[in-house]
C-alpha positions in Angstrom: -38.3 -2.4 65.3 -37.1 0.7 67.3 -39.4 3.6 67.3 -38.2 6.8 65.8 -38.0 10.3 67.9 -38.5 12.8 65.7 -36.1 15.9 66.8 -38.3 18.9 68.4 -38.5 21.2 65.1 -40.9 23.9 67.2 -44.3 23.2 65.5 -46.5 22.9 67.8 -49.6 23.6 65.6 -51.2 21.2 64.3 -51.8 22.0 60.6 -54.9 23.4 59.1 -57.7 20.7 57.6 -57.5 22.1 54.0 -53.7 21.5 54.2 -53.9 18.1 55.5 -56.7 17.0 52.6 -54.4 18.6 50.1 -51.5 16.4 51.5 -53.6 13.0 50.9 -54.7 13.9 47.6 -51.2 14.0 46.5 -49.9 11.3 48.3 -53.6 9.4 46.7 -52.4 10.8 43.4 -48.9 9.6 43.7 -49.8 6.6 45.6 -50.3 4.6 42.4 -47.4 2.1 40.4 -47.8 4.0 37.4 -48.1 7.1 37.8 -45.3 6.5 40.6 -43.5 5.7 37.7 -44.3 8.9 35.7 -42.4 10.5 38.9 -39.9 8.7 38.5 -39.1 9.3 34.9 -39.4 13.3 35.4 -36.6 12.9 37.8 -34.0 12.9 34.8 -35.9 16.2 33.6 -38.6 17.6 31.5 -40.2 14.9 29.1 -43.0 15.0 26.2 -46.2 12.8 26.5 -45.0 10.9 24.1 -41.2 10.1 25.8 -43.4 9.1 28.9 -45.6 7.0 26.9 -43.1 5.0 25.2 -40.4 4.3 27.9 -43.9 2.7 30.4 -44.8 1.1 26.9 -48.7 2.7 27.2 -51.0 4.8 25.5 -50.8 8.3 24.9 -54.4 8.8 26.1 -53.5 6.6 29.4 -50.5 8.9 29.8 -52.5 11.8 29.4 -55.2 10.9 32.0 -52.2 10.0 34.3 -50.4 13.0 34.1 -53.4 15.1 34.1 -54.2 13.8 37.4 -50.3 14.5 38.6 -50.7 18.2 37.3 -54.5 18.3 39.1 -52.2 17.8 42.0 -49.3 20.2 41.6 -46.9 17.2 41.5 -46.3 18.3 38.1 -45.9 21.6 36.0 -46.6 21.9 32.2 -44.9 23.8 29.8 -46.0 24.2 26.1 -43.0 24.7 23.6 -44.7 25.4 20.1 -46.9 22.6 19.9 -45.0 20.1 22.1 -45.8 19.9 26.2 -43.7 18.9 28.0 -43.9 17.8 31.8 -41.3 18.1 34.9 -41.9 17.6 38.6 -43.4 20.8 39.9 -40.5 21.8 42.4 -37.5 20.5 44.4 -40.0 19.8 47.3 -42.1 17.1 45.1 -38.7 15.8 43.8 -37.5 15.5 47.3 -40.8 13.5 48.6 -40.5 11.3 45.5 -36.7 10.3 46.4 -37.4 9.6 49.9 -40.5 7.8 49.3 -38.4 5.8 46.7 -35.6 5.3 48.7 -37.8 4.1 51.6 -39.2 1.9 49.9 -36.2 0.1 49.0 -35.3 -3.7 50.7 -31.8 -2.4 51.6 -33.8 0.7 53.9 -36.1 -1.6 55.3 -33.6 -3.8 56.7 -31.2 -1.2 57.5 -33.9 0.3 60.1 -35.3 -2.6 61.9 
C-alpha cells in the first residue's frame, strides 16, 4: 500500500484539545453498526422514530436511546411537527463524513487504493 501525501492546505496549527475530544465522541457515537445505520437512513431525508424503527426492524425505545445519543452529538437535529419528531442529519458536513466514511469502507475502495 502506497502512502498518501496529503496536499499542504496551510494549517499549521494543530487543533485545540476540546475540538479534538469533540471529534472522537462523534466518530465514538457514529462508530457503532446501528446507529451507523440510523445515518444512513437520514441520508434520504427527515424521518419519524417510528420510520427509523421499523425499516432496522427494532424498538422504538432502542431507537430512541440511539438517536438520542446521535443528537447528544450534533450528528443529528430534531424537529417537532405537532406531535411528530422527526430527525435529519444535522448539516451537509455530517452528511459528507457519513458518505465518505461509507464509501471508504466499501471492498471496491479498498482494493482500488492498495
Amino acid at each position: 500500500m502506497k502512502l498518501y501525501n496529503m496536499p499542504d492546505t496551510g494549517q499549521a496549527e494543530l487543533r485545540s484539545r476540546r475540538v479534538l475530544e469533540r471529534a472522537a465522541g462523534m466518530l465514538k457515537a457514529a462508530g457503532d453498526p446501528e446507529r451507523m445505520r440510523i445515518l444512513e437512513l437520514l441520508l434520504g431525508g427527515p424521518l419519524q422514530v417510528s420510520e427509523i424503527a421499523a425499516r432496522m426492524a427494532a424498538g422504538l425505545p432502542t431507537t430512541s436511546q440511539r438517536l438520542r445519543l446521535l443528537l447528544s452529538e450534533e450528528l443529528v437535529a430534531r424537529e417537532r411537527r405537532g406531535r411528530e419528531a422527526f430527525y435529519a442529519l444535522a448539516d451537509e458536513h455530517v452528511r459528507d463524513l457519513i458518505v465518505n466514511v461509507l464509501d471508504h469502507a466499501e471492498p471496491d475502495h479498498q482494493r482500488q487504493h492498495h
